[in-house]
C-alpha positions in Angstrom: 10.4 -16.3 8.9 9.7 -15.0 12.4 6.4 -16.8 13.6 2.9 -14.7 13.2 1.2 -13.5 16.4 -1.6 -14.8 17.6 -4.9 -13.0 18.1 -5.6 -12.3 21.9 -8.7 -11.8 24.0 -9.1 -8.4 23.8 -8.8 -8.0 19.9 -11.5 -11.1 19.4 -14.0 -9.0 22.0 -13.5 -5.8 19.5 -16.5 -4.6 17.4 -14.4 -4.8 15.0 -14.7 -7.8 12.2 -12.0 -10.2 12.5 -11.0 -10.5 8.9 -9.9 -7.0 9.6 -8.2 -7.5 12.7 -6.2 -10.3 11.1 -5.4 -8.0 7.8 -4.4 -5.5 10.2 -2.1 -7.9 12.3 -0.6 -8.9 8.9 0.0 -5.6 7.3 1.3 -4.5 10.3 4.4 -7.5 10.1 4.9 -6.7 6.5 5.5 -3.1 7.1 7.9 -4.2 10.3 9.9 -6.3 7.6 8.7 -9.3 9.8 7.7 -11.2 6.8 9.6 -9.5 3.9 8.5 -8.3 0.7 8.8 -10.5 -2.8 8.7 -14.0 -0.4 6.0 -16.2 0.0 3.7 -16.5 3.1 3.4 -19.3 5.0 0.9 -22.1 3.8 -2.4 -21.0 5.0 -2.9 -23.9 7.1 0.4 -22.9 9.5 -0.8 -19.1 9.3 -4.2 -20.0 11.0 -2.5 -22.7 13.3 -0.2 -19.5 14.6 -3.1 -16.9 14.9 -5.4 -19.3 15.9 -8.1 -18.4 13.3 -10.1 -20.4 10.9 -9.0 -20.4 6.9 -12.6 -18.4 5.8 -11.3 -15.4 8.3 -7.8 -15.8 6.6 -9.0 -15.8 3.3 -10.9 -12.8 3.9 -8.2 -10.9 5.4 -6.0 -11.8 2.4 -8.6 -10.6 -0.2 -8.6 -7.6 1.8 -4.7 -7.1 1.8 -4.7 -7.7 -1.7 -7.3 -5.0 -2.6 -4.6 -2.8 -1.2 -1.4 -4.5 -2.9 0.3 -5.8 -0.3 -0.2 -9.4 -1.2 -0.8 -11.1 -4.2 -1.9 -14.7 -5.1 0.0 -17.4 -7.1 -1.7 -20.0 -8.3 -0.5 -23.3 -6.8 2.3 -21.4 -5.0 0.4 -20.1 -2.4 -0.1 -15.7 -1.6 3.0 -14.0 -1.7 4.0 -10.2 -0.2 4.0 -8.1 -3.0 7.4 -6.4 -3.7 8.5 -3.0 -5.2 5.7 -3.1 -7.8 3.6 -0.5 -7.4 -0.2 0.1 -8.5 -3.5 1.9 -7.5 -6.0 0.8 -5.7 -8.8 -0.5 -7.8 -11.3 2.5 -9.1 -9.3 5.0 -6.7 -7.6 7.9 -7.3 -5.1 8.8 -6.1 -1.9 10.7 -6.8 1.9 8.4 -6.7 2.7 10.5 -2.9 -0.2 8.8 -1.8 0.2 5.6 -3.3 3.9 5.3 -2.0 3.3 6.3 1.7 0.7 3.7 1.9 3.2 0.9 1.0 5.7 2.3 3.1 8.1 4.1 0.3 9.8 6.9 -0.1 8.3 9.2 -3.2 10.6 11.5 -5.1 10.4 13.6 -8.2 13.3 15.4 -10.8 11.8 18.6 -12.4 13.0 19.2 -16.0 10.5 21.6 -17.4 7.9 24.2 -15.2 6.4 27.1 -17.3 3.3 28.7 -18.1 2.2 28.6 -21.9 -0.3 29.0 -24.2 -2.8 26.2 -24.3 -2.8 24.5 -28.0 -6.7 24.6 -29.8 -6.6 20.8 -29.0 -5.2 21.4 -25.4 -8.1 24.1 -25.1 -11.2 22.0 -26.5 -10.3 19.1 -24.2 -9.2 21.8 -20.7 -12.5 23.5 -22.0 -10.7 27.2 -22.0 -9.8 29.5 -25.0 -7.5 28.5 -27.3 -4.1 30.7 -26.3 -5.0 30.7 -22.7 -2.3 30.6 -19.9 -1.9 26.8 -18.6 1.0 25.6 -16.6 3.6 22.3 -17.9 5.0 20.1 -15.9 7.4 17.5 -16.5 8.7 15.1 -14.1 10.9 11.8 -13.4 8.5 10.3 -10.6 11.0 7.6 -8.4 10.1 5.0 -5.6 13.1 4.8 -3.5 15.7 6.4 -5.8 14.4 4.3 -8.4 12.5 5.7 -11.8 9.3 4.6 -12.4 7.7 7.1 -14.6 7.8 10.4 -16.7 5.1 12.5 -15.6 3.7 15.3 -17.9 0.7 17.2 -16.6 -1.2 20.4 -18.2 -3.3 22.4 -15.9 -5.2 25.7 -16.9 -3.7 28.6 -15.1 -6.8 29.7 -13.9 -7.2 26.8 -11.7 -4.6 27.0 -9.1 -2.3 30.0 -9.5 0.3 28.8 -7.0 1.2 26.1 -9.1 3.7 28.5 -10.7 5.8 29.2 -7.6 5.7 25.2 -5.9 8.4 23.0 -5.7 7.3 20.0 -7.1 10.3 18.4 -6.1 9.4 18.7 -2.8 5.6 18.7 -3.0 2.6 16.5 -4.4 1.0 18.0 -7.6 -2.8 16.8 -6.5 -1.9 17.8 -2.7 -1.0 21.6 -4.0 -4.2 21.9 -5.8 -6.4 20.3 -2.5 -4.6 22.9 -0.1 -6.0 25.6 -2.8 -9.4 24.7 -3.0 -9.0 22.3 -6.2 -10.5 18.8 -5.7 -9.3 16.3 -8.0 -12.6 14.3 -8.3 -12.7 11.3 -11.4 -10.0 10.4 -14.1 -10.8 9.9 -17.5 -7.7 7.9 -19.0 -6.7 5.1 -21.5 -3.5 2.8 -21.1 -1.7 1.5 -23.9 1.7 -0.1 -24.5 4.2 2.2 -26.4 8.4 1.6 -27.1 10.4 4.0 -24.8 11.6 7.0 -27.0 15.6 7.8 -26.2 14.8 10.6 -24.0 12.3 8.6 -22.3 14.6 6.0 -21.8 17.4 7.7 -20.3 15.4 9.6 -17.5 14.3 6.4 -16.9 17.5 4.6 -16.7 16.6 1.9 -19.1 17.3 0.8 -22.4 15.8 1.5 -25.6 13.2 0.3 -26.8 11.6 -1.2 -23.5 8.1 -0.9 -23.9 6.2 1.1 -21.2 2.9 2.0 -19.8 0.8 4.9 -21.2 -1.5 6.1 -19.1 -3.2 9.1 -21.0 -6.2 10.7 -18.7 -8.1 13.9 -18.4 -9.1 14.4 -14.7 -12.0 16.4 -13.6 -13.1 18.4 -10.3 -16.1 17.5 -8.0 -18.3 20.1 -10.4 -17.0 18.1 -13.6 -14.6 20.7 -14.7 -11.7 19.4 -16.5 -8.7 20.7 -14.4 -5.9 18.4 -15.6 -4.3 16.5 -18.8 -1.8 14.2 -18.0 0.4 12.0 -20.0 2.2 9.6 -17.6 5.0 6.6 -18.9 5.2 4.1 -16.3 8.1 1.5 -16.4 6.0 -1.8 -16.9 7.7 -4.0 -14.6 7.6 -1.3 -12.0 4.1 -0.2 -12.4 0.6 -2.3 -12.5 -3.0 -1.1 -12.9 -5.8 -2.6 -11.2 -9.5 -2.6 -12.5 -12.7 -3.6 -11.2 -14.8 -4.7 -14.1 -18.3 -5.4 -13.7 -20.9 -7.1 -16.0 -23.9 -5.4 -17.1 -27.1 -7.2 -16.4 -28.7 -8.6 -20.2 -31.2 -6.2 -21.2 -31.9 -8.4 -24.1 -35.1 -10.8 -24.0 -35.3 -13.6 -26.0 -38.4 -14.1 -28.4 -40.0 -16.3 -26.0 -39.5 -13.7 -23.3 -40.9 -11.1 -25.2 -44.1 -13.0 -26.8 -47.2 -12.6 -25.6 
């Protein structure tokens, strides 16, 4: 692997921390294909030798690489630069366009159903409309570089965005079309479970059946809490990963001897 540069002058006189300036440096040769995708990094002590940095710095710049999926630990192997496998950023949403062009792929989508219909009484109760009410379908393959990662199926209220009916999804981002109409796609309600591929599943996918794949079932809401979308999306599991950020609750029980007075 070509050697890492080192930090100069003028980037250790920035304002800017130098965790970030070494994440930067890095992201910035894993995007050139400098250090390629899938292979391991060097051993941390050679990566601050060549940038001249100390290993807290490095560390920090990796955690901050790896918060965006560019890197991922291995434990006793070292960090390693994440390869095709795609995933959000913890708590952020965001739509797969967005997700791709931040790793540096190309996004594409096959169409195979766009209509307007009337919305189901369970569609309705959870889109908050009348039952019968106009909403539009869509179904698509979602690929990364020519390669299927997921079946997309989305249900949005008419109402919404109108000019749903006459885009090209194709060609354009579902969550990009509503934005450019007014339509802020705020906080995503969803579960993920693991399901067998169904036949039809499997072939748009271009695997075989039954490989098991990601459910990701959500209802997603605008900045004023309306429910504007229900989406049903099969990711590919060893294409796809979801990140969390879990958090603890503080104990709000007391013990006897903490209550007693």
């Amino acid at each position: 692997m070509a050697r890492l540069p080192a930090l100069g002058a003028d980037d250790r006189s920035s304002t800017r921390p130098l965790y970030e300036q070494v994440a930067a440096v890095l992201a910035n040769e894993i995007e050139k294909g400098t250090v390629r995708r899938g292979v391991p990094l060097p051993p941390e002590r050679s990566v601050c030798e060549q940038m001249g940095i100390s290993r807290v710095t490095l560390r920090r710049a990796l955690g901050t690489l790896a918060d965006r999926g560019l890197v991922v630990p291995s434990h006793g192997r070292g960090w390693f630069v994440n390869d095709t496998l795609l995933g959000e950023l913890p708590n952020a949403l965001q739509g797969l366009t967005e997700i791709a062009a931040s790793r540096g792929l190309r996004v594409g989508s096959r169409v195979w159903l766009s209509h307007v219909r009337e919305a189901t009484l369970d569609e309705a109760d959870e889109l908050e409309i009348g039952p019968g009410a106009p909403i539009y379908e869509l179904h698509r393959t979602r690929l990364l570089d020519d390669v299927p990662v997921a079946v997309d199926h989305a249900r949005i209220p008419l109402e919404v965005c109108p000019a749903l009916t006459t885009t090209d999804f194709e060609q354009h981002s579902l969550y990009q079309t509503l934005e450019a109409n007014g339509v802020t796609p705020s906080r995503c309600d969803f579960a993920v479970q693991a399901v067998a591929a169904s036949d039809e599943q499997a072939q748009r996918l271009g695997v075989p059946v039954p490989t098991p794949l990601l459910l990701a079932a959500g209802t997603t809401f605008d900045h004023a809490s309306r429910p504007i979308e229900l989406s049903r999306v099969h990711f590919v599991g060893e294409r796809y990963r979801f990140r969390a950020t879990l958090y603890r609750r503080p104990d709000t029980h007391r013990t006897r001897s903490q209550t007693r007075r």
